[in-house]
PyMOL CGO cylinders between C-alpha atoms (Angstrom):
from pymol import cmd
from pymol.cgo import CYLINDER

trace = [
    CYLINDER, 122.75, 136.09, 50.86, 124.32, 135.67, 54.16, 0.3, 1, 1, 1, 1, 1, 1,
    CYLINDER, 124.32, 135.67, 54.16, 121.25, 134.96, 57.04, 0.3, 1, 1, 1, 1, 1, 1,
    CYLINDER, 121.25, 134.96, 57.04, 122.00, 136.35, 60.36, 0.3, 1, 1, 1, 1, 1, 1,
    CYLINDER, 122.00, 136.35, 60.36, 119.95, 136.59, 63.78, 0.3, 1, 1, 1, 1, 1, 1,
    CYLINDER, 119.95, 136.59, 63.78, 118.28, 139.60, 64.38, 0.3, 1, 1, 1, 1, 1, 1,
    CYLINDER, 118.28, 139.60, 64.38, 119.93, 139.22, 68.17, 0.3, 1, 1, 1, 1, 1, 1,
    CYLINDER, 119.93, 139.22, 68.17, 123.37, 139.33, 66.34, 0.3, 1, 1, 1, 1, 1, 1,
    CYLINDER, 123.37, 139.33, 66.34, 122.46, 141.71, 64.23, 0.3, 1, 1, 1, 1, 1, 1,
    CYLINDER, 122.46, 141.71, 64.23, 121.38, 144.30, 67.01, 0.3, 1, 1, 1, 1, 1, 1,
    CYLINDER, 121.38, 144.30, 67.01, 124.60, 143.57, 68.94, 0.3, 1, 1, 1, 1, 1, 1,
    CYLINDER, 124.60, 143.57, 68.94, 126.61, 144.65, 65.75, 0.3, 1, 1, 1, 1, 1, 1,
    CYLINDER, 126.61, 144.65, 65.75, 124.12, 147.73, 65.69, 0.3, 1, 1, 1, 1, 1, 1,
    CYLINDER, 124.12, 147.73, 65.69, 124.26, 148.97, 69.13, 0.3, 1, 1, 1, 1, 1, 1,
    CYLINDER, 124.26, 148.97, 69.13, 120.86, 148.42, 69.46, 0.3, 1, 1, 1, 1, 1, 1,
    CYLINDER, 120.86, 148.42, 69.46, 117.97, 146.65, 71.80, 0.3, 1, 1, 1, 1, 1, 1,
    CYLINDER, 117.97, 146.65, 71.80, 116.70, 143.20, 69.78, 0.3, 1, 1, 1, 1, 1, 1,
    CYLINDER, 116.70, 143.20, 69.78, 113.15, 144.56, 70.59, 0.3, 1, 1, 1, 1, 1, 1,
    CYLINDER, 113.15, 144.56, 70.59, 113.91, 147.79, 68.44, 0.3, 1, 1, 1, 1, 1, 1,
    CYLINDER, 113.91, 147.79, 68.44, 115.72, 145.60, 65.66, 0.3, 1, 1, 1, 1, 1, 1,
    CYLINDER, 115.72, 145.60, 65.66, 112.72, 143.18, 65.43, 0.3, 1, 1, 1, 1, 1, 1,
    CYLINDER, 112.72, 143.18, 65.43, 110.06, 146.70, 65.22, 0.3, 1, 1, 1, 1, 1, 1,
    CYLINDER, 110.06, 146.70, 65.22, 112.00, 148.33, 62.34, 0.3, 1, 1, 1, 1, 1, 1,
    CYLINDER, 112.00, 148.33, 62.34, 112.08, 144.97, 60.30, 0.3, 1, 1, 1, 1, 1, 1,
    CYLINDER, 112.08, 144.97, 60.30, 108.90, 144.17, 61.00, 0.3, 1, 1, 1, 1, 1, 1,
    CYLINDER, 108.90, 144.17, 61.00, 107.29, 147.75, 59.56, 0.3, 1, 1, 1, 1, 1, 1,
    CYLINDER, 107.29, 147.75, 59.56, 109.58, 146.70, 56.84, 0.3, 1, 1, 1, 1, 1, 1,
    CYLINDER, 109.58, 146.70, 56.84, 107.98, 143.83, 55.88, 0.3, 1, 1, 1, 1, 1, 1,
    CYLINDER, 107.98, 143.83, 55.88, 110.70, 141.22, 57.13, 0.3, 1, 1, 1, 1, 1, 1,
    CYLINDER, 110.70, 141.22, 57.13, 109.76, 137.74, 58.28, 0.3, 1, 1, 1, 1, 1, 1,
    CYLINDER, 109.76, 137.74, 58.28, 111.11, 138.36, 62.09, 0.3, 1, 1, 1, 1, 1, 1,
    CYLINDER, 111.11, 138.36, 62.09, 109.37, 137.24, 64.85, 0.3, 1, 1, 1, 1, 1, 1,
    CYLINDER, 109.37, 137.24, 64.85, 112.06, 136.69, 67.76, 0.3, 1, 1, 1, 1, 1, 1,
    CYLINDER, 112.06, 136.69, 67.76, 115.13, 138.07, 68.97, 0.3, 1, 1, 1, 1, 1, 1,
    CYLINDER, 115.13, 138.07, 68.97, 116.09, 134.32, 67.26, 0.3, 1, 1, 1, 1, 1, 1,
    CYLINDER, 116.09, 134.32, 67.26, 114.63, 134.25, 63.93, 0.3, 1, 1, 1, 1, 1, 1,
    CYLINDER, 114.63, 134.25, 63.93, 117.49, 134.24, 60.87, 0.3, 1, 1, 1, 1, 1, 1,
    CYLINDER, 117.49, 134.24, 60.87, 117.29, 136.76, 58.68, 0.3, 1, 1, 1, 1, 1, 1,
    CYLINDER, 117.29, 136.76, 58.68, 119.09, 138.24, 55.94, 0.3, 1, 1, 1, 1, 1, 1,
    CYLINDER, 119.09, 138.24, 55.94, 121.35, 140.55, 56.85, 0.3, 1, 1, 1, 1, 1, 1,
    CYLINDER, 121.35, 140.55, 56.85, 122.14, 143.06, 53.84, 0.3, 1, 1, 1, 1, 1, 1,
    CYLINDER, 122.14, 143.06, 53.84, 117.60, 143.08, 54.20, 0.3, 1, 1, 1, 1, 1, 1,
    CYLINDER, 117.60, 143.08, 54.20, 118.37, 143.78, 57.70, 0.3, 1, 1, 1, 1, 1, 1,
    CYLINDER, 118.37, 143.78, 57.70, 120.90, 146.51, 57.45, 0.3, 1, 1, 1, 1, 1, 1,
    CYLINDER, 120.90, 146.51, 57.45, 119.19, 148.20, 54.28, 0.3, 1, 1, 1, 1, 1, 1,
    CYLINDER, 119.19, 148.20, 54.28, 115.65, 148.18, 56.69, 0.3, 1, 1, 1, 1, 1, 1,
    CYLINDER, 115.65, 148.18, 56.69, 117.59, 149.66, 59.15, 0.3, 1, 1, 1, 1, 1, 1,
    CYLINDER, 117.59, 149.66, 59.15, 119.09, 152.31, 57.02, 0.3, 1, 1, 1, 1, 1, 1,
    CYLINDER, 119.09, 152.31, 57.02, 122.93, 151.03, 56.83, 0.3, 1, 1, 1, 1, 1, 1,
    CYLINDER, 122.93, 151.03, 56.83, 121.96, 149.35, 53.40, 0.3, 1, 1, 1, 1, 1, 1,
    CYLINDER, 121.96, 149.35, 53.40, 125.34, 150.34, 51.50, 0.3, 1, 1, 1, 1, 1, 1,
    CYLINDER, 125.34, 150.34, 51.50, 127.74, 149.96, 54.23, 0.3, 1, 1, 1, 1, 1, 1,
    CYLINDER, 127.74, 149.96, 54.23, 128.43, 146.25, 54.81, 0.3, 1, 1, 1, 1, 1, 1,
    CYLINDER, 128.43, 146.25, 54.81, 131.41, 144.97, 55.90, 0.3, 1, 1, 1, 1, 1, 1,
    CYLINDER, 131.41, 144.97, 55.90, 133.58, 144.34, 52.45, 0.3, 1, 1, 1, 1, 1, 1,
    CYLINDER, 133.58, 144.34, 52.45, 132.44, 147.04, 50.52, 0.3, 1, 1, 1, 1, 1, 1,
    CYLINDER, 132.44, 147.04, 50.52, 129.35, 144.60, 49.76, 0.3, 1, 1, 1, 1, 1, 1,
    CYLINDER, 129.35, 144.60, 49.76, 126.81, 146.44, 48.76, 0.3, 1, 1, 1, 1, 1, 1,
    CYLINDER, 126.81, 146.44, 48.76, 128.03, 149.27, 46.78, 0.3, 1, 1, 1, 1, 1, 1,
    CYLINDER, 128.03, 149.27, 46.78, 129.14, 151.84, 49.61, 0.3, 1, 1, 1, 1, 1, 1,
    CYLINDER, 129.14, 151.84, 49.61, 131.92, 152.71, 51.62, 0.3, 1, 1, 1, 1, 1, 1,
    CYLINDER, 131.92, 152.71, 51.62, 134.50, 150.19, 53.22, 0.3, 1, 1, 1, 1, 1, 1,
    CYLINDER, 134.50, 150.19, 53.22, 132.73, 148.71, 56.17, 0.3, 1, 1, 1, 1, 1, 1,
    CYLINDER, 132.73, 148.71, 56.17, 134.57, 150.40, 58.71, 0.3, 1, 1, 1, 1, 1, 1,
    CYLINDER, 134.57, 150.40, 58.71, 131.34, 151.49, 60.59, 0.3, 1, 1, 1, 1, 1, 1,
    CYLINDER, 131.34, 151.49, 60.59, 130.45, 147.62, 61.63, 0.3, 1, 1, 1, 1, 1, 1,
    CYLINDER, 130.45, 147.62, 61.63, 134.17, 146.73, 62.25, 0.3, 1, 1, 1, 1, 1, 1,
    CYLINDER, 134.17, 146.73, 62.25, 135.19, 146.14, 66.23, 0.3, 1, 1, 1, 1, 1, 1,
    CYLINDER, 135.19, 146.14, 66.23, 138.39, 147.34, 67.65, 0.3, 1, 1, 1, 1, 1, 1,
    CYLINDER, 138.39, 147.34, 67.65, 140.54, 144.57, 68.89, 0.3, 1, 1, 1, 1, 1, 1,
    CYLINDER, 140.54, 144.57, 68.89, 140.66, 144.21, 72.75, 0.3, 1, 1, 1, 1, 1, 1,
    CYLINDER, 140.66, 144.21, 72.75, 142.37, 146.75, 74.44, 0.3, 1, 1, 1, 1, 1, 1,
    CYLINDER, 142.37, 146.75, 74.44, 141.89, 149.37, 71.85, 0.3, 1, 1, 1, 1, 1, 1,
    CYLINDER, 141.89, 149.37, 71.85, 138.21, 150.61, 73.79, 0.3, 1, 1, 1, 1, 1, 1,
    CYLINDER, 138.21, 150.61, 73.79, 138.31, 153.55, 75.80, 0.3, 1, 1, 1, 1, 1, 1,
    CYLINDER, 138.31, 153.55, 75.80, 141.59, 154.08, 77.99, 0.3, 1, 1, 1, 1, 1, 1,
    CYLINDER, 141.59, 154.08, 77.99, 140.79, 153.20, 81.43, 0.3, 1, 1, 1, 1, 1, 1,
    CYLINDER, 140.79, 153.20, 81.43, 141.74, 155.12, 84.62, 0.3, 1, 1, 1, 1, 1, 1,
    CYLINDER, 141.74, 155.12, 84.62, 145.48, 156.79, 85.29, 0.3, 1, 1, 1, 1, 1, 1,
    CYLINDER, 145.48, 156.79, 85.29, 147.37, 154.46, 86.74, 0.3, 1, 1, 1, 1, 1, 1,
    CYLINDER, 147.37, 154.46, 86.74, 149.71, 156.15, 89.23, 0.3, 1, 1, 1, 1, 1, 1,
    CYLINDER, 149.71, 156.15, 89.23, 153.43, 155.23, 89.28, 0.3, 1, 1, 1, 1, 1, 1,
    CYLINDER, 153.43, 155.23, 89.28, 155.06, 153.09, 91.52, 0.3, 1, 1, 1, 1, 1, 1,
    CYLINDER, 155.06, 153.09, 91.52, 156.64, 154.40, 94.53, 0.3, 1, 1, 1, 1, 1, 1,
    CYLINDER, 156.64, 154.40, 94.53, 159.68, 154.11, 95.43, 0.3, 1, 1, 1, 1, 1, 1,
]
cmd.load_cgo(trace, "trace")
């Protein structure tokens, strides 16, 4: 039962804390603030990710949704042009 805060959670998400804290309140979770711990696999199930935490915990697929790319994996940035000369 790992807690987490709904703030971190909604960063992981891609989501606005205010949203976060809306679903798992109409879900019956104890949130109140962007700060307040909760548990996460709660969190992610209210949510609708409830199979796919990072680990395989859970009971569904590998985690690979909620995984970050290391830096400089993102999006490519603008062509660079080559030096002259």
């Amino acid at each position: 039962m790992t807690k987490k805060r709904v703030h971190e959670i909604a960063k992981d998400q891609g989501m606005s804390s205010k949203d976060v804290l809306t679903k798992l309140q109409a879900a019956g979770l104890d949130a109140t603030a962007a700060s307040s711990a909760v548990d996460e696999a709660a969190a992610l199930k209210a949510l609708g990710y409830g199979g796919l935490l990072e680990g395989g915990v859970g009971g569904g697929g590998d985690g690979a949704r909620h995984r970050r790319r290391p830096h400089g994996l993102g999006r490519p940035g603008p062509a660079r042009r080559a030096p002259a000369g």
